[in-house]
N, C-alpha and C positions, 0 to 999 in steps of 0.2 A: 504494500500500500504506500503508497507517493500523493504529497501534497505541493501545491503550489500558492504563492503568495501573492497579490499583484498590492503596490498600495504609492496611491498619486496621493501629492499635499498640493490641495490647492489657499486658495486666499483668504477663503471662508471654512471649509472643512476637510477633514483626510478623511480621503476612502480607501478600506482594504477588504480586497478579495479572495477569500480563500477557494481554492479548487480541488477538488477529492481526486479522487483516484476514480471513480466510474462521472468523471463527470457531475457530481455536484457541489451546489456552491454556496456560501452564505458570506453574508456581508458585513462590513460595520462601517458608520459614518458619525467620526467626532469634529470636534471643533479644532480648528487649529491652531497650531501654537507660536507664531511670530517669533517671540523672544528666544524660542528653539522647538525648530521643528520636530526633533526629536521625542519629542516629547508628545505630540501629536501622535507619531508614528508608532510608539510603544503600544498607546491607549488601543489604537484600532489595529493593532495585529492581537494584542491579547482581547479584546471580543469575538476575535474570527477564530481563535485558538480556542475557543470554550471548549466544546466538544472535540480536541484534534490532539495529538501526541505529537509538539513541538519537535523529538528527534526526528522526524517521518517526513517534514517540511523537507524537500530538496532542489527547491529553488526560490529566490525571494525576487522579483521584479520592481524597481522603482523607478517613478519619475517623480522629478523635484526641478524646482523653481530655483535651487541656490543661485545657479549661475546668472541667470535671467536677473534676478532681484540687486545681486551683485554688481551688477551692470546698470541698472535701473537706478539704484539708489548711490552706486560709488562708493560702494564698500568693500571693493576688492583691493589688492594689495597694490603697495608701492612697487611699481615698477619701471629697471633701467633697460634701455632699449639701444641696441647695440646694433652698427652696423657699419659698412664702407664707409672707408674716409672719403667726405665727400657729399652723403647722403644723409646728415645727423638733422636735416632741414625737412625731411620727407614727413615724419606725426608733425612739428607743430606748424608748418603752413596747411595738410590735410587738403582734404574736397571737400567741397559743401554745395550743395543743392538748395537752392531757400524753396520751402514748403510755402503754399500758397498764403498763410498767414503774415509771411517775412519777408514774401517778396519785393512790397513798394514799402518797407521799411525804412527808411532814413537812419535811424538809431537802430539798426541792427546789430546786434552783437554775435558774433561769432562762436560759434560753442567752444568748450573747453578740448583741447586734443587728449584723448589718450594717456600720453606720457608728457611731461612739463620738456620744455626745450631744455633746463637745464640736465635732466635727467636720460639726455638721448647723448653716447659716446660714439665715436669712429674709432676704426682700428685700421691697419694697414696693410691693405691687401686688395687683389681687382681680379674678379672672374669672369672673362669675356661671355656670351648669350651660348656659345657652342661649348663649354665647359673648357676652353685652355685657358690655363693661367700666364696672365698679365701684369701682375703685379704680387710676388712670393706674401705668404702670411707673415706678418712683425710678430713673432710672439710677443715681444718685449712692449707692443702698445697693446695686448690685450692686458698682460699685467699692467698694467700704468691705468687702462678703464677697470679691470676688477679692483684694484686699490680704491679707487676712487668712489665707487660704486660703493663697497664695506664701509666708508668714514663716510657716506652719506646717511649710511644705516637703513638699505634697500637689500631687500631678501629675495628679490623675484625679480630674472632680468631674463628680458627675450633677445634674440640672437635672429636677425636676419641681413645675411649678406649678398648685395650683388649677385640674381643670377645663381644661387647656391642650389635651385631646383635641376641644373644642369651640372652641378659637380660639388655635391655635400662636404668634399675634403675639408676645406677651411673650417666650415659652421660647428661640425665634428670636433676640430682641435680649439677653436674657440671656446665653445660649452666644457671641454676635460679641462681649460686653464681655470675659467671663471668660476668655473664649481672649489675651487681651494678659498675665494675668497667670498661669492653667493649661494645660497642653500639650494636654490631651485632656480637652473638653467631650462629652458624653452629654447628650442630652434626650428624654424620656419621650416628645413627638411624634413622634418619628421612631422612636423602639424600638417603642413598643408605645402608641398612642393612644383606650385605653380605659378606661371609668369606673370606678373605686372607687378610692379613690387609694393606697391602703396596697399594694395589688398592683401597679399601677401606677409605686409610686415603689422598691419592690423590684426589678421587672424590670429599669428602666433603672439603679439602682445595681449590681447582678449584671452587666448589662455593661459599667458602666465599670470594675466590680472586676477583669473579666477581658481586658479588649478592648487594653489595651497586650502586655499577654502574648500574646494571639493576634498582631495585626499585628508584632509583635516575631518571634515563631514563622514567619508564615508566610514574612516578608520571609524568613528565613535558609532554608526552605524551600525558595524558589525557588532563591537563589543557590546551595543543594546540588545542585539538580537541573541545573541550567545547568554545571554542576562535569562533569558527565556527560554532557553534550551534550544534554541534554532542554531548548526552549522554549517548549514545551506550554505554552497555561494552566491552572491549579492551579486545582481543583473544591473543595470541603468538603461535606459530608454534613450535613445540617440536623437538628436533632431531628425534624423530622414526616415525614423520610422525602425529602425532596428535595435536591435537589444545588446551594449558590449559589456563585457567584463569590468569591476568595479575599477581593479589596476589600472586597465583602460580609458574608465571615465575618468580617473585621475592625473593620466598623462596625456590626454588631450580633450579636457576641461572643455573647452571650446565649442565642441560637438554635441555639450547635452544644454545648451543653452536655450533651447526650444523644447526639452526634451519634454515637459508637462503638457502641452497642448498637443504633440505630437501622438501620444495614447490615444487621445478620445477618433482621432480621426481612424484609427485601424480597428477601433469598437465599430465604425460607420461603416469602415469596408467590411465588415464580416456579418452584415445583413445581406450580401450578397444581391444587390442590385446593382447594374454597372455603372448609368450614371448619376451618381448622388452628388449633392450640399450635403458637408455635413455642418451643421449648428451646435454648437453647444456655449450652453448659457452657464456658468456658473455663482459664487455670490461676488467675484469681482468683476469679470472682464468675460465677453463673447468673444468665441472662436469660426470661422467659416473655412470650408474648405473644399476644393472642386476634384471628387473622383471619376476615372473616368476610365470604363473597361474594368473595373473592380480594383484600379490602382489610384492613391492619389496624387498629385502632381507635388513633384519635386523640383527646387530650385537649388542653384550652387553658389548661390551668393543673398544675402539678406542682409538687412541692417540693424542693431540693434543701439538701443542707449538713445534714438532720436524722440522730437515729438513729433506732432503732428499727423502720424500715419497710417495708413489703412495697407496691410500688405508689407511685408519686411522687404521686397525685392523693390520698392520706389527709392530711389535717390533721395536724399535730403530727410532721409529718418535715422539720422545714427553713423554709427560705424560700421564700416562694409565687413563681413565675417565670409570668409571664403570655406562652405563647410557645405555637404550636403541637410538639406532643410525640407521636411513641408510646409508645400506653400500656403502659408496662414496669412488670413486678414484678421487683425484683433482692434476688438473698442473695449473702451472701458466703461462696459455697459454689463453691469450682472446686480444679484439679486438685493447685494448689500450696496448699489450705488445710491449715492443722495441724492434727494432732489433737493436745491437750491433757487433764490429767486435772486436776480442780477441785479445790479445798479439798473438798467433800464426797466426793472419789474418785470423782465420773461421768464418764466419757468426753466429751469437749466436740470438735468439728471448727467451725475458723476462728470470726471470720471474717477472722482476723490469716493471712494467706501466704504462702508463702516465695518468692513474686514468680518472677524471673527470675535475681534477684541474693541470695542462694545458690541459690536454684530448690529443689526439693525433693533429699533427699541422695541418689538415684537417678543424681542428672544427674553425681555427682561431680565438682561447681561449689563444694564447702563446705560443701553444707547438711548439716547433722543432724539439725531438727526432722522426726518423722514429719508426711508429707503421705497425699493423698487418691493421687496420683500412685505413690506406693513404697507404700502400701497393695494399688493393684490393680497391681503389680508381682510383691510378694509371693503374692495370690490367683492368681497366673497370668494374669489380663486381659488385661495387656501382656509384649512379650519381652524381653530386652533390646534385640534387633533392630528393636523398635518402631517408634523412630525415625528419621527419615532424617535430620534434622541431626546425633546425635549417637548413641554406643551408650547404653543404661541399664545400669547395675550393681543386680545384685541383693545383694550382699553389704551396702553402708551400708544400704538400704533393710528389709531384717531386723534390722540395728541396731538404725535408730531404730524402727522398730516394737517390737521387746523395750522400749524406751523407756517404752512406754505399758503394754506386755502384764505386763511385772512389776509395776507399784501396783496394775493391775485382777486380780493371781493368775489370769491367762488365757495361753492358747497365744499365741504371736507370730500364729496362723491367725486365730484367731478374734477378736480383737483387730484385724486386718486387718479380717477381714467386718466388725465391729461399726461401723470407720470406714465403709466401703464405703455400711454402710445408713442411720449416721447422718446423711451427706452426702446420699444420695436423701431422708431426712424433711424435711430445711433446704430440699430444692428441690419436692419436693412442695406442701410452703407456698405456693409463688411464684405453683404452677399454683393452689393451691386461691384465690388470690385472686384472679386475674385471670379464675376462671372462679364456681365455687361460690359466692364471697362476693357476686358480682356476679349471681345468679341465673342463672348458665350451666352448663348440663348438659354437663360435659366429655365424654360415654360416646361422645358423636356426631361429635367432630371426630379428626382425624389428627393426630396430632403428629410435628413436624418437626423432626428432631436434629441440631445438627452443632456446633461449636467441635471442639478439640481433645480435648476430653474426654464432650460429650454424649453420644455414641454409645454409650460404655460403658454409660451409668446410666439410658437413657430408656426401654426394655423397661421397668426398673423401677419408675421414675417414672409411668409409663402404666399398668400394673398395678393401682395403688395408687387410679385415677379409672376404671377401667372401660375407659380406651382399647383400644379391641381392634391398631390398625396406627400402628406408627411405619415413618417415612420418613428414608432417611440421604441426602442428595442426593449426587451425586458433588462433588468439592472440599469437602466436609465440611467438614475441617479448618482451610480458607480462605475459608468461606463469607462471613465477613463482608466481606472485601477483596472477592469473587467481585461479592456483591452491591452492590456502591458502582458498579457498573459496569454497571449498571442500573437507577441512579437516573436522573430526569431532573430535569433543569435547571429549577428552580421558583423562588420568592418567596411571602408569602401577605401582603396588606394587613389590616390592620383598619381601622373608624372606630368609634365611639358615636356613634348620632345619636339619639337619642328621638325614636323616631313622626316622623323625615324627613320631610316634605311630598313630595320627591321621588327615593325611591329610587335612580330610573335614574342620575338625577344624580351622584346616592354614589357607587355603582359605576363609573360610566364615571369618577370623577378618582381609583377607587382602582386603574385599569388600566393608566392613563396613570402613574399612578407604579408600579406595580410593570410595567413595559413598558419605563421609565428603567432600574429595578432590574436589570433581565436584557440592556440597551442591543438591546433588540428593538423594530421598528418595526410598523404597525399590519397592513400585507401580508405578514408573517413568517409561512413555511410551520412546519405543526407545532406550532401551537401552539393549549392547550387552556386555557379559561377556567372555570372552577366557581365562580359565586357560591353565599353561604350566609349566611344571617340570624340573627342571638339574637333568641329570642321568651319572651315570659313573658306569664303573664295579669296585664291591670290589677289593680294592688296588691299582687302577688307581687313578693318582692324576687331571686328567680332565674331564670333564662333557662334555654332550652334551643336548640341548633342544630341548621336545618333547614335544603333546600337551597331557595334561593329559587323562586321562581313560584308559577303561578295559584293552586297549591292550600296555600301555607304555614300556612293556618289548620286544614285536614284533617291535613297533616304533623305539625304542633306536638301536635293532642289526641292521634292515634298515638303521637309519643314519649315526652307527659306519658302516657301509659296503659303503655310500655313501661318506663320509669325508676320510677313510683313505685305501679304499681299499679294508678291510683284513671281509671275514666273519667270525664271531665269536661270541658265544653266550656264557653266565654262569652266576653267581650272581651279581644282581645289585645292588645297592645301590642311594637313592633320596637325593639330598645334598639340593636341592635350590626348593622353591617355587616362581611360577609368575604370577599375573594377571594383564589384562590389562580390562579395561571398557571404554567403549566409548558411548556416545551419540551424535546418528547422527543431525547434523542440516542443512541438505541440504536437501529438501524434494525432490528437479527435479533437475537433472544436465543437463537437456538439456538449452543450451543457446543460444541468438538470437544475432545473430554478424548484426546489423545494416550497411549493407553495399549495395549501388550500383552498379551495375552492371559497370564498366568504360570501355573506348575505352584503347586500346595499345597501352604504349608511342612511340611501332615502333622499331627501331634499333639501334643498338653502338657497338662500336667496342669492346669486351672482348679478353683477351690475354689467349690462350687454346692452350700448349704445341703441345698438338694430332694435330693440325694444321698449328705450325710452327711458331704460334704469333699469332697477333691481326687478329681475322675475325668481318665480321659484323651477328651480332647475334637479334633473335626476342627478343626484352624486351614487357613483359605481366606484367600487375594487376591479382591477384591471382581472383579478382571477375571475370576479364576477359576471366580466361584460362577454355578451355574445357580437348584439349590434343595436347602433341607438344612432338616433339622429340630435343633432346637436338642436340649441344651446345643453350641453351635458359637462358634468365633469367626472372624470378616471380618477382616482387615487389610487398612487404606491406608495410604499413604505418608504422609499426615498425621494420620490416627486411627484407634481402633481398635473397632470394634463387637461386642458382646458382644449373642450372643444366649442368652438364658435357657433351661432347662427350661418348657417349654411354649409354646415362640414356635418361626415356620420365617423363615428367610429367602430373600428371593427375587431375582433384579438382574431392574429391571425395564428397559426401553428405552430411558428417557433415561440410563442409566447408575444410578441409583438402588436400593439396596438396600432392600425393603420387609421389615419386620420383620409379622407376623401370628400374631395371640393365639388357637394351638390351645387350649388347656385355658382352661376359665373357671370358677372358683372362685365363690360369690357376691363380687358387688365390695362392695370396704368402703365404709361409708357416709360 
């Protein structure tokens, strides 16, 4: 008998998933812990450990936010950033894209770089683009920057030289110097060994920024778990959707800095519809995402640490991170956002939260800021029985809603809707970029709801793009933990080679190290290789990825004909090598949701515009429902699904609640 553990920390609460050995599953969902997440994490693996023999657990799956938050709030380490003499100017002059807020700015300020210009050294050496060397390594001016670096009292320095993607020697003897005098050496060959260097020397300082805080994290990690009798080894979540070893996540930090949002999108692909939205809503920030053929779409460049932005792959949101990612639109729209009233008297929701700690004033935890949460409290959405961690009160949640309802001279109701809907337009945005702005016809694909809060709002959100059917999967409200536990075990290489003379060759030394990466040998059952190429036409300065073989030159004018329009064919050129390797460790994904059948909590008043206000509506248990036509509401034990005026819902056989768009309006455009 073998157990499996999945457990995401979000904003507002940690979900963890245990999985049996025949496939079933039981859940918990605590609050989270800010001050240390750890401590969240304990709480909800021992509820899912009630019934289970912690030796038996032999595998633990996490995704976590450190890196993300550390990036976000600028609390990752001091770091010195090391490179060709010459190039010490490349972080603090940066790129910048102004986002449409800062564009006709006058008094714009330029954000903060990375690494302070003081703290960026040269050394003396020059490695020409074909890897010969130009100028021999000084050892003697790396000790001269590692001295200097130790009397500044910086612990974490990253290491990118000139071109070191074509010939690692140098970055190699560099990191064996500086390690006598800094604790934690980073080099751009080993994070991410691809050409342009501004991206290049960002990625690898991004994870030395964050990579002692991981290895720091995860070491206490383990010994929590071992606290509890668990010696599983400990998985991390990858921004691209794969699952690496913890060693791993700690030596290239970098990679799991999407790694929380990245889970719920592979809960979406394993409802097995090709093309889906996947939504998810949690109590801080909404996630969108476009899959497509039952995969979802991947990007190799993203930005993080910016404002302003909908989509990591837009300029002018951040720092470029050269890493495999899904491609996420995120707002900071979820269930703990506040609503506020502006100097001008408009209604504003988040994208400030009342987190976990006070949580919104519902949870009667402290809070008093109106949320999105005591918003659909007040509407009736939710009961106070909502929840199974805790009761809701409706009492402070009418408070702080008057909060808002007296500056706006409105009912405490309508004031309620008004948050309700202004929170659906903040995530409407998300979907409209990751589909519309991208030339994607949403009307055709299913959207996939789940977090603790999506359910409520995605009829809505769907409405608003022509979606006709949303899907609530079962474990909804833990889908992201759900799905950490159907990720597999991967790594992805890169190289830059220009025009290789011998591909095969790339590839086969990029197998053999990510083969290292996963301590898997060459007869290992299970495992799957996907090579993939950057191609551009000679004298274009951008690539596009296709999957390698015979036909790369037919693929590439396909994809140039699909990204920008224009068909055109003529001489290529191969800049970049990529493989990704995975070993599956999910043998059955079918899961037994232990539930019985319950009776109907019956009726309550919900507030539903189309009717003029408050009517009385069916409340169902999702074990309960067969088929209902809406205005109705679902309850589960971890969320709650609101079906609108002019939707039915249905439970379909995997346990899944389909929501279907009877009345159709023209869609707006």
């Amino acid at each position: 008998m073998e157990y499996q553990i999945g457990v995401d920390v979000g904003g507002t609460f940690t979900d963890a998933v245990l999985r049996g050995p025949h496939g079933e599953v039981s859940v918990a969902k605590c609050l989270s812990t800010p001050g240390d997440p750890l401590t969240g994490i304990m709480s909800s693996i021992s509820q899912v450990l009630e019934d289970a023999t912690p030796s038996l657990v032999k595998r633990v799956v996490h995704a976590t936010t450190l890196a993300t938050n550390a990036v976000l709030e600028r609390t990752g380490v001091r770091v010195a950033f090391v490179t060709t003499r010459g190039f010490r100017s490349v972080i603090p002059l940066g790129r910048y894209a102004r986002v449409e807020e800062d564009r006709y700015d006058l008094r714009f300020t330029p954000p903060i770089p990375p690494v302070a210009a003081e703290d960026c050294f040269e050394v003396d050496e020059r490695v020409a683009a074909d890897g010969s060397v130009l100028v021999p390594l000084s050892l003697e001016s790396v000790r001269r920057a590692g001295r200097e670096i130790a009397a500044r009292g910086i612990t974490s320095a990253a290491v990118c030289l000139l071109h070191s993607y074509a010939a690692p020697a140098h970055e190699r003897q560099v990191a064996a110097v500086l390690k006598q005098y800094v604790p934690d050496v980073v080099i751009s060959s080993e994070v991410w060994p691809e050409f342009r260097e501004y991206e290049r020397a960002t990625t690898t300082i991004m994870s030395a920024y964050v990579g002692p805080l991981m290895s720091s994290y995860l070491s206490r990690l383990r010994e929590g778990l071992a606290s509890l009798g668990i010696t599983a080894p400990v998985h991390v979540m990858e921004s691209g959707g794969g699952v690496m070893s913890a060693t791993q996540a700690a030596r290239r930090a970098v990679a799991t800095i999407e790694s929380g949002p990245a889970a719920g999108v592979l809960a979406a692909a394993l409802t097995g519809h090709p093309e889906v939205i996947s939504f998810d809503m949690g109590g801080t920030t909404a996630k969108t995402c476009v899959i497509r053929n039952g995969r979802p779409e991947i990007t190799h460049e993203f930005h993080v640490g910016g404002k302003g932005s909908f989509g990591g792959r837009r300029a002018g949101t951040g720092v470029p991170v050269k890493t495999p990612a899904i491609d996420l639109a995120e707002v900071g729209a979820g269930g703990g956002s506040i609503a506020w009233v502006d100097t001008a008297g408009a209604l504003r929701v988040g994208p400030r939260s009342a987190g976990s700690s006070p949580g919104p004033a519902c949870y009667g935890l402290g809070g008093s800021a109106p949320t999105v949460t005591d918003a659909n409290l007040v509407l009736g959405y939710l009961s106070p029985g909502s929840f199974t961690a805790f009761p809701l009160s409706a009492e402070p949640a009418e408070k702080a809603l008057d909060g808002v309802a007296g500056p706006l001279g409105v009912s405490r109701e309508a004031a309620a809707h008004a948050v309700h809907e202004i929170v659906g337009a903040a995530m409407g945005s998300a979907v409209h970029v990751v589909t519309v702005q991208r030339g994607i016809d949403p009307r055709g694909f299913v959207m996939v709801a789940f977090g603790g809060a999506g359910p409520m709002h995605a009829a809505r959100v769907a409405e608003r793009f022509g979606i006709g059917t949303v899907v609530v999967p079962a474990l909804c409200g833990v889908a992201s933990a759900a799905g950490l536990l159907a990720g597999e075990l991967s790594t992805e290489r890169v190289l830059s080679a220009l025009s290789a003379p011998d591909p095969e060759a790339v590839f086969g030394s990029l197998e053999s190290a990510a083969r290292d990466d996963l301590a898997i040998t060459a007869d290992s059952a299970d495992v799957r290789v996907e090579r993939s190429v950057d191609v551009r036409f000679r004298g274009q300065a951008h690539e596009l990825t296709v999957p390698w073989g015979p036909s790369v030159a037919s693929a590439f004018f396909e994809k140039y004909r699909q990204v920008y329009g224009i068909a055109q064919e003529g001489e290529i050129e191969l800049v970049g090598f990529r493989l990704r390797l995975s070993v599956s460790s999910v043998k059955d994904t079918a899961w037994r949701i232990a539930r019985e059948p319950s009776a109907s909590p019956g009726r309550r008043a919900a507030y539903f515009a189309e009717h003029g206000g408050y009517v009385e509506v069916p409340v169902l248990t999702r074990a309960a429902l067969t088929r209902l036509a809406g205005p109705a509401i679902v309850e589960d034990p971890e969320s709650t699904i609101v079906v609108p005026p002019g939707w039915s819902a249905a439970l379909a056989d995997d346990g899944a609640v389909v929501l279907t768009r009877t009345t159709r309006e023209e869609d707006p455009a």
